[in-house]
N, C-alpha and C positions, 0 to 999 in steps of 0.2 A: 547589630540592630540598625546600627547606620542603612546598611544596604535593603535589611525588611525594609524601612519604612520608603523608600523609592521604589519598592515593589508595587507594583499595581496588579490585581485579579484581573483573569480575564474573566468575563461576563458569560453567563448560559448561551446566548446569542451567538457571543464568537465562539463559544466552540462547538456549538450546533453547527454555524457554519464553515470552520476548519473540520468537522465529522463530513459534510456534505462535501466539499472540497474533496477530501481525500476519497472517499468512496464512489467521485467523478476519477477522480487522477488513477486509481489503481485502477477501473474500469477500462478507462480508455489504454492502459498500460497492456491489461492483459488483450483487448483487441487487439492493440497494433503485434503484439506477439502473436496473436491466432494468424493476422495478415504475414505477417513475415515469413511465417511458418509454410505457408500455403503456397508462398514465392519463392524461397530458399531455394527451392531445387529446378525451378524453370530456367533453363537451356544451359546448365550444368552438367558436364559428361564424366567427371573425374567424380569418382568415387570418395577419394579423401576428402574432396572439396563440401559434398555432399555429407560426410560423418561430420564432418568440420562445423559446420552453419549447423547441424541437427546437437551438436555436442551445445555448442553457444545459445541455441535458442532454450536448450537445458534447462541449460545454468540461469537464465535470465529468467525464466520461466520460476522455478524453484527459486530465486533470490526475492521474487515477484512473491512467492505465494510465502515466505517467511516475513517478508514485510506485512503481510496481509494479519498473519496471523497475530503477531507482533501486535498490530493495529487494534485487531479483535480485542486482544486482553487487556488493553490498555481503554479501551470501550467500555468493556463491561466491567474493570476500576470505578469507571467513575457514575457507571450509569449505578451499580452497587453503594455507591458514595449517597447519590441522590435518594434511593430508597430509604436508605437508613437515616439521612437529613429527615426526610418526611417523617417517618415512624416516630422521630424524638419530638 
């Protein structure tokens, strides 16, 4: 109980704008991966080299969109939270 009570909420506000924040940061995330993407393979002649950077952008890509989703559900927790505050 000791450590609840040093607990502090955060506020609707912060985490409005931790939701804004994050859906700038994955935004710009998956752009700079469309740009890398687009770039990977300029003035690259090896083949491996070129599987190589297309394997990695994958994975980044796909690690990118599990955090995303990740994010989603943990969004509509709490946006689900809020409706059912109201309703009581």
């Amino acid at each position: 109980s000791h450590i609840m009570s040093e607990y502090v909420r955060m506020t609707d506000t912060e985490r409005d704008q931790i939701d804004q924040d994050a859906q700038v940061f994955m935004r710009t995330c998956a752009d700079a991966i469309h740009q890398l993407r687009a770039e990977a393979h300029r003035g690259v002649q090896s083949a491996q080299v070129k599987e190589h950077r297309t394997a990695v952008l994958d994975f980044i890509e796909d690690y990118l969109k599990r955090v995303c989703k990740l994010y989603s559900e943990q969004r509509a927790i709490r946006v689900k939270r809020v409706i059912d505050k109201k309703r009581l």
